[in-house]
N, CA, C and O atoms as a Tripos MOL2 file, in Angstrom:
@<TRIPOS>MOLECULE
protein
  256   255    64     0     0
PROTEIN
NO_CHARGES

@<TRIPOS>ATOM
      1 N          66.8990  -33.2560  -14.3630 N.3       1 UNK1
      2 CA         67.4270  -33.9200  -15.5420 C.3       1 UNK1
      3 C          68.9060  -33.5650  -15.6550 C.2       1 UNK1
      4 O          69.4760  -32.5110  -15.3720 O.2       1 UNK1
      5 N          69.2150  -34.3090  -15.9700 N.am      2 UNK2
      6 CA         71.3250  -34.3000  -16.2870 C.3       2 UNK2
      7 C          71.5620  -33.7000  -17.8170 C.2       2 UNK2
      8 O          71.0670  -33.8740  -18.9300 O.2       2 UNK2
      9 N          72.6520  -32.8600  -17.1960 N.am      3 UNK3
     10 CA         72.8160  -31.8040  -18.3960 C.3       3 UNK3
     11 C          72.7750  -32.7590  -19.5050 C.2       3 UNK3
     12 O          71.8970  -32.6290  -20.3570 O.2       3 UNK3
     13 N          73.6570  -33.7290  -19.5850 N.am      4 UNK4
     14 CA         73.6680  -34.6260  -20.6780 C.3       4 UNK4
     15 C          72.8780  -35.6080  -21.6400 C.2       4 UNK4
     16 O          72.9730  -36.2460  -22.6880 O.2       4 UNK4
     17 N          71.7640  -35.2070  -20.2440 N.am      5 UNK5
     18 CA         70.3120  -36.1690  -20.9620 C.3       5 UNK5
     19 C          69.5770  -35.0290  -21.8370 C.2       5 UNK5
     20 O          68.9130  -35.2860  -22.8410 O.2       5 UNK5
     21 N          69.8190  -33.5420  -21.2400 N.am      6 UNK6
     22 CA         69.0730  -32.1530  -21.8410 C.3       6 UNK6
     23 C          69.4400  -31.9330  -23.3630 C.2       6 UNK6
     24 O          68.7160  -31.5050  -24.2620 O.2       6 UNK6
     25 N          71.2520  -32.4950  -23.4260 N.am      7 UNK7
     26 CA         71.6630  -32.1040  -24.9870 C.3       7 UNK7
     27 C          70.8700  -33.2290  -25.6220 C.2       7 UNK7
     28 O          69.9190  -33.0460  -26.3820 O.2       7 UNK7
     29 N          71.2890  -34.2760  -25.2890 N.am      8 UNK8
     30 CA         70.7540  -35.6430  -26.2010 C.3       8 UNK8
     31 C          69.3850  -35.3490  -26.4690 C.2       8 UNK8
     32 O          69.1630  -35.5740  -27.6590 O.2       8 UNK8
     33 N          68.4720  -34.9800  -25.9270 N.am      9 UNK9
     34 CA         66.7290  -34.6390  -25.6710 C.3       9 UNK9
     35 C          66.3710  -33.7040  -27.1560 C.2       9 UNK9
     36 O          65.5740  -33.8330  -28.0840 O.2       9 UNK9
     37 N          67.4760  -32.6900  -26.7710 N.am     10 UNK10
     38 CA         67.6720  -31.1410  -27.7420 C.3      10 UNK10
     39 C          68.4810  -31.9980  -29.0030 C.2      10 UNK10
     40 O          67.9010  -31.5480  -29.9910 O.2      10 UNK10
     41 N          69.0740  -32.5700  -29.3010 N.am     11 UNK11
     42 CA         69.8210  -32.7050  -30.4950 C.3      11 UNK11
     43 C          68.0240  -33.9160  -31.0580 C.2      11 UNK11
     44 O          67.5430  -33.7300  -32.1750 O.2      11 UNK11
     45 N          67.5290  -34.7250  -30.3130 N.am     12 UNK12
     46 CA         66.6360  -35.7150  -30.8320 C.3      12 UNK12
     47 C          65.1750  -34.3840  -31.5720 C.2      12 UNK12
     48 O          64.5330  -34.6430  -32.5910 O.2      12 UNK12
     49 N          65.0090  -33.2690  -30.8630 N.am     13 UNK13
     50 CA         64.4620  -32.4670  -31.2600 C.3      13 UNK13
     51 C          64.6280  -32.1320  -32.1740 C.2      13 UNK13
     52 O          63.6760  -32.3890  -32.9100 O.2      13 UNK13
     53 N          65.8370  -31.3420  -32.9030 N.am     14 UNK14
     54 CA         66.3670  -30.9930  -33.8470 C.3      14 UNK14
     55 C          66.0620  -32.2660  -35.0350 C.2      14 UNK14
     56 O          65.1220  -32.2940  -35.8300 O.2      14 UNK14
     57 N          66.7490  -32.9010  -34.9370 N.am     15 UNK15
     58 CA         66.2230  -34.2410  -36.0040 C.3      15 UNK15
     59 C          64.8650  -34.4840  -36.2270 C.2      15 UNK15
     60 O          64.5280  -35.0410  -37.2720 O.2      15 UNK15
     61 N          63.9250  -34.1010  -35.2790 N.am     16 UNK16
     62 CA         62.4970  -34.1800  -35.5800 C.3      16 UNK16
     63 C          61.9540  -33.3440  -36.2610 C.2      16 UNK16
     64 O          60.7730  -33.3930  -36.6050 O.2      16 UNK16
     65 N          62.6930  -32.5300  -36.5240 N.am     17 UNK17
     66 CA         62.1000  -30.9420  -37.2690 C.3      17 UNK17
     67 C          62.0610  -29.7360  -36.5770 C.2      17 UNK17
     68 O          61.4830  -28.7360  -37.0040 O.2      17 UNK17
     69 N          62.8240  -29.8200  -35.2320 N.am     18 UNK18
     70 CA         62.8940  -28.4340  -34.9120 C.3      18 UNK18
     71 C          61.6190  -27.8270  -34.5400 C.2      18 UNK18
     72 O          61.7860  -26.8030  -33.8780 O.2      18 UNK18
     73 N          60.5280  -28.1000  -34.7320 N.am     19 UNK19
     74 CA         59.0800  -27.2350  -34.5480 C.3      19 UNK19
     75 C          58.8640  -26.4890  -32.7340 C.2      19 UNK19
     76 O          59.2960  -27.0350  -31.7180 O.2      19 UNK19
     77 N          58.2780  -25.4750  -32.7660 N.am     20 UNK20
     78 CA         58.2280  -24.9590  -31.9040 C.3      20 UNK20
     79 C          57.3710  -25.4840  -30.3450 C.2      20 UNK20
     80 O          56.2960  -26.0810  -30.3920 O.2      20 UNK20
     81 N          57.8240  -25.2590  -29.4940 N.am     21 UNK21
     82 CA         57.6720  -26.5920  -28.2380 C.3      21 UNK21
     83 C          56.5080  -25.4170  -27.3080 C.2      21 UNK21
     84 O          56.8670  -24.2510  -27.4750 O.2      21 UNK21
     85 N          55.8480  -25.4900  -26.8370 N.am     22 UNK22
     86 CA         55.5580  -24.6090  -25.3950 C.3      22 UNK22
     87 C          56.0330  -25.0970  -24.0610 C.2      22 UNK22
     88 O          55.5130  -24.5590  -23.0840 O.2      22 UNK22
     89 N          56.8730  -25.9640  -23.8700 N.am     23 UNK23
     90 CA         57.3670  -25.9990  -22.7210 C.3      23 UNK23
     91 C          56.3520  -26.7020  -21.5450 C.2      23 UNK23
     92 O          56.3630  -26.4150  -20.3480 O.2      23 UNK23
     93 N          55.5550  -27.6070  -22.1480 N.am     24 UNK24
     94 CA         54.3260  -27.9880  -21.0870 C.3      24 UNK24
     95 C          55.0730  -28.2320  -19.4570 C.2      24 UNK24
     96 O          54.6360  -27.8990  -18.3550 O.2      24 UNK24
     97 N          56.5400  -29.0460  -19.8810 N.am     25 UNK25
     98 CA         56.6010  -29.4670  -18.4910 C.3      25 UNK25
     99 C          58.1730  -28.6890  -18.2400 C.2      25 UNK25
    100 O          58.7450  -28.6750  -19.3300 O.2      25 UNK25
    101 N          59.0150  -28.0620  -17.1810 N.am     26 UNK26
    102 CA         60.2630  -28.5150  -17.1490 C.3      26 UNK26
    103 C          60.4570  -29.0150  -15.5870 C.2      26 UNK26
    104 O          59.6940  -29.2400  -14.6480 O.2      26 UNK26
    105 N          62.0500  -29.0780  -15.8340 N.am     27 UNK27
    106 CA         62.7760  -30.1010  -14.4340 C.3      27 UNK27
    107 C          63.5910  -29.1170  -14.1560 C.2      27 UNK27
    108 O          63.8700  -28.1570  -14.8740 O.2      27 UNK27
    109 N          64.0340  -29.4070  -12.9340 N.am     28 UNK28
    110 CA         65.8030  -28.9690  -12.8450 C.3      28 UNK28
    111 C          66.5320  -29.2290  -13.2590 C.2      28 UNK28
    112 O          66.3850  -30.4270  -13.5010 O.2      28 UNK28
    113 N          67.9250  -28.7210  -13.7900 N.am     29 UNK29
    114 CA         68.7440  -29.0120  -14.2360 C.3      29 UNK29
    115 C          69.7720  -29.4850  -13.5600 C.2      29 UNK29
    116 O          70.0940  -28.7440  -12.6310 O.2      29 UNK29
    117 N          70.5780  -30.6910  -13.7030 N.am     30 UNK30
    118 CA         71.8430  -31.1370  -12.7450 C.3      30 UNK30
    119 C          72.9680  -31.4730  -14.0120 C.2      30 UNK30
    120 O          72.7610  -31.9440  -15.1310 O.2      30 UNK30
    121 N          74.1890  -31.0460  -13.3780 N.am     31 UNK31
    122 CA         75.3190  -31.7140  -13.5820 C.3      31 UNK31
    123 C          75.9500  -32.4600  -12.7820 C.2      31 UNK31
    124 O          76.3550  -31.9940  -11.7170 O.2      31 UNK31
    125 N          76.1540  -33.6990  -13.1050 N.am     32 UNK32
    126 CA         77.0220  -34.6420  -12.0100 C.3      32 UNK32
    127 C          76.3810  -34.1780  -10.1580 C.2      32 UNK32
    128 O          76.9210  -33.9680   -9.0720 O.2      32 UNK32
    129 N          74.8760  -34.2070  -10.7360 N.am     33 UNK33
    130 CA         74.2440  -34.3170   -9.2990 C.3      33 UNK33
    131 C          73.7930  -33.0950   -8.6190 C.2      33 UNK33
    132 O          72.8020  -32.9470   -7.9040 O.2      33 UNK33
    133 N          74.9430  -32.0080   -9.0620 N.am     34 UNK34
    134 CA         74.7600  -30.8580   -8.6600 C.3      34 UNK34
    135 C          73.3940  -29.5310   -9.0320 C.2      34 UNK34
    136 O          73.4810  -29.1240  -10.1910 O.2      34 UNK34
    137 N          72.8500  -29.2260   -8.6430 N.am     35 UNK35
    138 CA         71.8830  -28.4040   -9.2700 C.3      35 UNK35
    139 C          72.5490  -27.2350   -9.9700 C.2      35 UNK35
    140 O          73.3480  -26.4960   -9.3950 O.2      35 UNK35
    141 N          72.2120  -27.1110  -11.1390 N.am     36 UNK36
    142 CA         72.8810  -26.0460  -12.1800 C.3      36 UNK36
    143 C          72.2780  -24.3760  -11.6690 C.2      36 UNK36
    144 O          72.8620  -23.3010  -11.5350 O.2      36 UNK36
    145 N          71.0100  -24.7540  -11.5030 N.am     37 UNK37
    146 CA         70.6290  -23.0690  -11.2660 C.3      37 UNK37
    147 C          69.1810  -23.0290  -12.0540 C.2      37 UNK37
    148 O          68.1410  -22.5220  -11.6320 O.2      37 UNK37
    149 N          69.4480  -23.8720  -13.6360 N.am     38 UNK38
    150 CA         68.3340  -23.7610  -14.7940 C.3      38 UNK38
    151 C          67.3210  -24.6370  -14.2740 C.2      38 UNK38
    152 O          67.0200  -24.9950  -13.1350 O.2      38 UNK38
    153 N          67.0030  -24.8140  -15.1010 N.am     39 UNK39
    154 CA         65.6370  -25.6400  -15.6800 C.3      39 UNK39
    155 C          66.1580  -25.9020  -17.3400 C.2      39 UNK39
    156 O          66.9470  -25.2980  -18.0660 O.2      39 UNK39
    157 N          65.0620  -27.4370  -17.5730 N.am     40 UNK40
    158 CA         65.2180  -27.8950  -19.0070 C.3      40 UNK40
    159 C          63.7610  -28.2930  -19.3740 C.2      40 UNK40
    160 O          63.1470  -28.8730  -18.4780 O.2      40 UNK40
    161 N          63.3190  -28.1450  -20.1680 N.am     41 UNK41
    162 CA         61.8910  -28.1540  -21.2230 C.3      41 UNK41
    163 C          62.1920  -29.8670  -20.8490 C.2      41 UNK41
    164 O          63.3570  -30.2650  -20.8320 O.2      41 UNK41
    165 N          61.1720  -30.7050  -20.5910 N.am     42 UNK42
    166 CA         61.2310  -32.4680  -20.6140 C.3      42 UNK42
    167 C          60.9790  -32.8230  -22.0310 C.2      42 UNK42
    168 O          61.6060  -33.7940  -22.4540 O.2      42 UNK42
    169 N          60.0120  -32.0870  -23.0000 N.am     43 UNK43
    170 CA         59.7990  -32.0870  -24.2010 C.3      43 UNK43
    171 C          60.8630  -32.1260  -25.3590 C.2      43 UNK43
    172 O          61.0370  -32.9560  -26.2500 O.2      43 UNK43
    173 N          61.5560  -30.8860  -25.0350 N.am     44 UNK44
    174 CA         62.2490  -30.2600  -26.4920 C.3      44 UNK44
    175 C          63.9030  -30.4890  -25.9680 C.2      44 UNK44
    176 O          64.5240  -31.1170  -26.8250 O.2      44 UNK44
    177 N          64.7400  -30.1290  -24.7760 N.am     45 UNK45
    178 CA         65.3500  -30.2850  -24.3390 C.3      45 UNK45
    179 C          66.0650  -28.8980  -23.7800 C.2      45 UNK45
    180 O          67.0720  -28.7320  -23.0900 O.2      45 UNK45
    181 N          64.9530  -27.8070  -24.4730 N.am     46 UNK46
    182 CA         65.5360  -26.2570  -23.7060 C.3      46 UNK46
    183 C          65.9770  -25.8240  -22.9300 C.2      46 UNK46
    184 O          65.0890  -25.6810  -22.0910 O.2      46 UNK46
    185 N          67.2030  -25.3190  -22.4250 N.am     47 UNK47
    186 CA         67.2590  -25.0040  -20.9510 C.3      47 UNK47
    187 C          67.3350  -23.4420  -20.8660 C.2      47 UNK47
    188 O          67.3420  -22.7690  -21.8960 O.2      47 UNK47
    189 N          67.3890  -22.9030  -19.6810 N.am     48 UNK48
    190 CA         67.0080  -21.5490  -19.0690 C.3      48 UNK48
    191 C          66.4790  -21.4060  -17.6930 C.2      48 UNK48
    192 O          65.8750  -22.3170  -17.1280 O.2      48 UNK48
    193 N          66.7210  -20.2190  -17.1470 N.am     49 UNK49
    194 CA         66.5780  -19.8590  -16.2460 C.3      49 UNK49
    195 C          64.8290  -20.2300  -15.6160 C.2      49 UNK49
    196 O          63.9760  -20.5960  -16.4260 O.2      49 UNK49
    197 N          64.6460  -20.1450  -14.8040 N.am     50 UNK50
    198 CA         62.9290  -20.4620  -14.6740 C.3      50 UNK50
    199 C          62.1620  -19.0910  -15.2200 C.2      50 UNK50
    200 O          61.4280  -19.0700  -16.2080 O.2      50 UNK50
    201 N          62.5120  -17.8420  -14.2970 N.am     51 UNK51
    202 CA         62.0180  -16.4910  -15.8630 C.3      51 UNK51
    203 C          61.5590  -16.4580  -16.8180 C.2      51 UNK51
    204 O          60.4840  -16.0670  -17.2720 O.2      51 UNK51
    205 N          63.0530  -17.2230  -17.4390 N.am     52 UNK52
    206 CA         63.1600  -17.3980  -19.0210 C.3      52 UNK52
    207 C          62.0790  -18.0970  -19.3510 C.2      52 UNK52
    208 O          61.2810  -17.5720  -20.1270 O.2      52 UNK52
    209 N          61.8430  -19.3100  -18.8830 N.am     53 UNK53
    210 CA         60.2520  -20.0750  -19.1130 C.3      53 UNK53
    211 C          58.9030  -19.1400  -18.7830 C.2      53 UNK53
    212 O          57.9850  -19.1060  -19.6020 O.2      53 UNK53
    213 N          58.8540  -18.5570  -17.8150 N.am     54 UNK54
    214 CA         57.5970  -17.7330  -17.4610 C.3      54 UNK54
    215 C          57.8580  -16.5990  -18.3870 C.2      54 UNK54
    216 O          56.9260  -15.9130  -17.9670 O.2      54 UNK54
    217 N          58.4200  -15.8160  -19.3700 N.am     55 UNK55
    218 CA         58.2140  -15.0680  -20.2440 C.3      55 UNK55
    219 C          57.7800  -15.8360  -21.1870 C.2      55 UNK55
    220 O          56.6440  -15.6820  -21.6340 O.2      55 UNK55
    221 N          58.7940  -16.9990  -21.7460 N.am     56 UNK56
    222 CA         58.3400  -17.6800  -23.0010 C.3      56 UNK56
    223 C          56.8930  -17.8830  -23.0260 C.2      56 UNK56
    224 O          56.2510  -17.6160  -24.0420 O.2      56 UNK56
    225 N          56.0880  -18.5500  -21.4800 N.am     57 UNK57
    226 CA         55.1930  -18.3620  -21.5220 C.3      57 UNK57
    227 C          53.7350  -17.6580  -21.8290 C.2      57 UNK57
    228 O          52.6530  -18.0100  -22.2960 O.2      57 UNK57
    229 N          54.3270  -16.4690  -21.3010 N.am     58 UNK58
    230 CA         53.3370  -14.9560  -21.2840 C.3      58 UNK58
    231 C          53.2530  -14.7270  -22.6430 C.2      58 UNK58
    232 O          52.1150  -14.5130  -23.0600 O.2      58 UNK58
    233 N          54.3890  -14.7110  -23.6480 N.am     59 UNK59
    234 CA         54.3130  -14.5620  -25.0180 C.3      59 UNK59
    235 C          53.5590  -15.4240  -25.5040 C.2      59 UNK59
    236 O          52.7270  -14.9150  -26.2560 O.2      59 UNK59
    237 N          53.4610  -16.7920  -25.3800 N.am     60 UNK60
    238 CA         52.5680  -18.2410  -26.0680 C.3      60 UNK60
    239 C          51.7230  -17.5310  -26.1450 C.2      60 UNK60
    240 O          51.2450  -17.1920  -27.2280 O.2      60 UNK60
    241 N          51.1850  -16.9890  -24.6600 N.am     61 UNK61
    242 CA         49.6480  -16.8380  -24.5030 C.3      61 UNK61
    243 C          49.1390  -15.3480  -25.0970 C.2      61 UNK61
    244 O          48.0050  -15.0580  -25.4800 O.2      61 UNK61
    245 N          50.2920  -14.5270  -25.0530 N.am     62 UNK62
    246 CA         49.6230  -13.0340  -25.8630 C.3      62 UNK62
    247 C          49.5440  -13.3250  -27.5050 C.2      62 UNK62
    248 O          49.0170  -12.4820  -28.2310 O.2      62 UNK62
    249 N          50.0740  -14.5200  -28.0370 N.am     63 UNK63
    250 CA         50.5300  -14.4040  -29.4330 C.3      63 UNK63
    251 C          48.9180  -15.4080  -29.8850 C.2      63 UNK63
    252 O          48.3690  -15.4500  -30.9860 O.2      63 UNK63
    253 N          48.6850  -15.8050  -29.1540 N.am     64 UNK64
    254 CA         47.1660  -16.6750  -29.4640 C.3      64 UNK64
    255 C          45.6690  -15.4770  -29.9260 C.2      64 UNK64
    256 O          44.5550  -15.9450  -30.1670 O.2      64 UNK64
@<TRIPOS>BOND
     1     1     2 1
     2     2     3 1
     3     3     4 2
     4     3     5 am
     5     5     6 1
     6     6     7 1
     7     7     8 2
     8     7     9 am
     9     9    10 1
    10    10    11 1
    11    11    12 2
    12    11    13 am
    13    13    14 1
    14    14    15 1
    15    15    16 2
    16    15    17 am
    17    17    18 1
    18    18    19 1
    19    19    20 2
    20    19    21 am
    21    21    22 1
    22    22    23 1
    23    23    24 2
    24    23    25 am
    25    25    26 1
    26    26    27 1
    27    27    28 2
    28    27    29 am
    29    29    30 1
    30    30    31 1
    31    31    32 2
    32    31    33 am
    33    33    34 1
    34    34    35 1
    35    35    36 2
    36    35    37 am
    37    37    38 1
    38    38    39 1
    39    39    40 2
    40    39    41 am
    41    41    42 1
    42    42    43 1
    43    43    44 2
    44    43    45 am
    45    45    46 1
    46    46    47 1
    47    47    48 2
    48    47    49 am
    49    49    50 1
    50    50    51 1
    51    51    52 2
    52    51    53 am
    53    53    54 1
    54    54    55 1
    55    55    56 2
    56    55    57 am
    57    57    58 1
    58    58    59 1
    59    59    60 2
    60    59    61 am
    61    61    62 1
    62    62    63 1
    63    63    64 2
    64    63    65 am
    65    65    66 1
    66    66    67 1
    67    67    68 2
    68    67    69 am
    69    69    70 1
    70    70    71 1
    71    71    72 2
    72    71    73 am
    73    73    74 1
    74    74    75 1
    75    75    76 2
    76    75    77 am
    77    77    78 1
    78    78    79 1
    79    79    80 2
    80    79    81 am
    81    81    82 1
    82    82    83 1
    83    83    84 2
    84    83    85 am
    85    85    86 1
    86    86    87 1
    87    87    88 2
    88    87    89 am
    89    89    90 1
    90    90    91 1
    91    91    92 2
    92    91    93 am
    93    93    94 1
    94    94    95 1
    95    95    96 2
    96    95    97 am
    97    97    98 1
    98    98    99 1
    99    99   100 2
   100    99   101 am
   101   101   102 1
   102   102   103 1
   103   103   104 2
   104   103   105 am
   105   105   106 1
   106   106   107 1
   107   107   108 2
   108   107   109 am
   109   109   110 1
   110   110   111 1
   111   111   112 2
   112   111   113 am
   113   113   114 1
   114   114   115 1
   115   115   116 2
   116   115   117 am
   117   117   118 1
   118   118   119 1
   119   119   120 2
   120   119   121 am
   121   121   122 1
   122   122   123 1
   123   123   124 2
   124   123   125 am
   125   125   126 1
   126   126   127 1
   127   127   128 2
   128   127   129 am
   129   129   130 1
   130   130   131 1
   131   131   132 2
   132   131   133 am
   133   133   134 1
   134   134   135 1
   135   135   136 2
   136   135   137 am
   137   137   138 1
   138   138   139 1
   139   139   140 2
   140   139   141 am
   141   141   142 1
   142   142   143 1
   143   143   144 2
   144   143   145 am
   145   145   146 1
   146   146   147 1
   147   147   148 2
   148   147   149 am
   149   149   150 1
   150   150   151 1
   151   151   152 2
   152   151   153 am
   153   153   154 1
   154   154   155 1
   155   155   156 2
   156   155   157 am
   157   157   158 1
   158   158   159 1
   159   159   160 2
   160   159   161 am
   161   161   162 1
   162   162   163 1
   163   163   164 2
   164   163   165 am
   165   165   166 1
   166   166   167 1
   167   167   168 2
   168   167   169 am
   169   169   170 1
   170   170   171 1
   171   171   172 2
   172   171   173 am
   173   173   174 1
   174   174   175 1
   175   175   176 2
   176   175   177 am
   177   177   178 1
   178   178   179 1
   179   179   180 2
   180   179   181 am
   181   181   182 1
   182   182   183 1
   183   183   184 2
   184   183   185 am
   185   185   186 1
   186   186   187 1
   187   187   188 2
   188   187   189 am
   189   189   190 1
   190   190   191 1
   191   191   192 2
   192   191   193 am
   193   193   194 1
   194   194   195 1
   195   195   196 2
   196   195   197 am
   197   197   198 1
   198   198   199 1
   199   199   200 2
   200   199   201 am
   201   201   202 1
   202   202   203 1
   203   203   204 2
   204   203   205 am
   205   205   206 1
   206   206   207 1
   207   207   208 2
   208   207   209 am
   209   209   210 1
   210   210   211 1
   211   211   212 2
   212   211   213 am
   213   213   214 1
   214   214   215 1
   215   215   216 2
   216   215   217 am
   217   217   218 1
   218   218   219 1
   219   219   220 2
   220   219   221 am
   221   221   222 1
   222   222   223 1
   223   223   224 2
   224   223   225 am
   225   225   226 1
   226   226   227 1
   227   227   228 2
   228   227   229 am
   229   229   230 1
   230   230   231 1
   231   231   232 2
   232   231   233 am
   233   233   234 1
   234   234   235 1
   235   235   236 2
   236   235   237 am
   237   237   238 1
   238   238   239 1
   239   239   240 2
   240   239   241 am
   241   241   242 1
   242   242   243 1
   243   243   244 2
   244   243   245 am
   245   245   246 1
   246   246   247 1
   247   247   248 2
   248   247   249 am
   249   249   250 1
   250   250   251 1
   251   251   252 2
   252   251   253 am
   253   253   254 1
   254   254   255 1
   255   255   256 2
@<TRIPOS>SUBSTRUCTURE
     1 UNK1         2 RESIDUE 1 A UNK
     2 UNK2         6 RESIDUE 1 A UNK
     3 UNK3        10 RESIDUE 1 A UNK
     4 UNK4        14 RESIDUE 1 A UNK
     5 UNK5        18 RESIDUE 1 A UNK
     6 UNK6        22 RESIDUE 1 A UNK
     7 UNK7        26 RESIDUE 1 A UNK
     8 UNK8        30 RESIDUE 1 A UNK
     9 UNK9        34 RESIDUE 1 A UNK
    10 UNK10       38 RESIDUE 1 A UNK
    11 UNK11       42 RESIDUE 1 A UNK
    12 UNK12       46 RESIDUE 1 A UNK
    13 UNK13       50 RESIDUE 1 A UNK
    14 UNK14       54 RESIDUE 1 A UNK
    15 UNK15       58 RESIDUE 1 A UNK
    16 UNK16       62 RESIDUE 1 A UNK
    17 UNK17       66 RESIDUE 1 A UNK
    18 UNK18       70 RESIDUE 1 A UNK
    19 UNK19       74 RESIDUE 1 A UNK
    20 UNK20       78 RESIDUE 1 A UNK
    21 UNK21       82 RESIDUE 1 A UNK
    22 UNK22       86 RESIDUE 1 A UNK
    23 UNK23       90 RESIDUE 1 A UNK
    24 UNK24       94 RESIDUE 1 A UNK
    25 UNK25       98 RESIDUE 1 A UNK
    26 UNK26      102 RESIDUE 1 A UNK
    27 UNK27      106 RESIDUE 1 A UNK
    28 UNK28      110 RESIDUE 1 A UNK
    29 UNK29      114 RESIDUE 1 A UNK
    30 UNK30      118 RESIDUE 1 A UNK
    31 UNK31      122 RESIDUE 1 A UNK
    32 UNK32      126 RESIDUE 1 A UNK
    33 UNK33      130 RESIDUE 1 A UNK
    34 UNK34      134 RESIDUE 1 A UNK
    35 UNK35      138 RESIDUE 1 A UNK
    36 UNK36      142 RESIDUE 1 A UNK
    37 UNK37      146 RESIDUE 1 A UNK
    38 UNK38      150 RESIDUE 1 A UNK
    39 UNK39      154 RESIDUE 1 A UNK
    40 UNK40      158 RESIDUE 1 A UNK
    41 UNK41      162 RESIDUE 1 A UNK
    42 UNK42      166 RESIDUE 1 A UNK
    43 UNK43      170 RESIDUE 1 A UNK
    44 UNK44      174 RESIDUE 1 A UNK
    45 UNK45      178 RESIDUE 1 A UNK
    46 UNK46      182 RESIDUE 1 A UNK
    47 UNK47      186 RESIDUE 1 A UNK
    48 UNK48      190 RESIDUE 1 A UNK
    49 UNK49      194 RESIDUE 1 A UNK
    50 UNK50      198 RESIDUE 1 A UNK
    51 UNK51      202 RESIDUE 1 A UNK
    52 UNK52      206 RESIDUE 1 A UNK
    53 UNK53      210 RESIDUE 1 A UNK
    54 UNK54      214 RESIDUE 1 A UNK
    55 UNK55      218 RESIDUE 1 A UNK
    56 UNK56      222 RESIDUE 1 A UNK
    57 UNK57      226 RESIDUE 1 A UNK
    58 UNK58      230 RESIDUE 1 A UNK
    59 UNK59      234 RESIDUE 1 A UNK
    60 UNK60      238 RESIDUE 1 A UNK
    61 UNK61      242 RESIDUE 1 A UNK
    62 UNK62      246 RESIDUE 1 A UNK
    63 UNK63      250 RESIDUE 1 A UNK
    64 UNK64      254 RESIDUE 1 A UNK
């Protein structure tokens, strides 16, 4: 996904109410084609490291 589609995604989130996402799916992240390094939530428009998703994860599931 293009950095620019990630903000637009994340700002349409925000207007929806902000509510908390689990991250079902993400992508890679590109700028102008290039691979950034991240990942972005397809849902909410989050981005982060791939880690960063596999902790967010581990927490979902200990906090249940």
């Amino acid at each position: 996904m293009q950095n620019s589609a990630a903000r637009e995604l994340k700002e349409e989130w925000k207007e929806k109410g902000n509510k908390p996402c689990s991250h079902p799916q993400i992508v890679k992240e590109y700028i102008l084609g290039s691979q950034t390094g991240d990942y972005v939530c397809s849902t909410c428009g989050y981005e982060g490291t791939k880690e960063t998703f596999e902790k967010l994860r581990k927490q979902l599931s200990t906090d249940k």
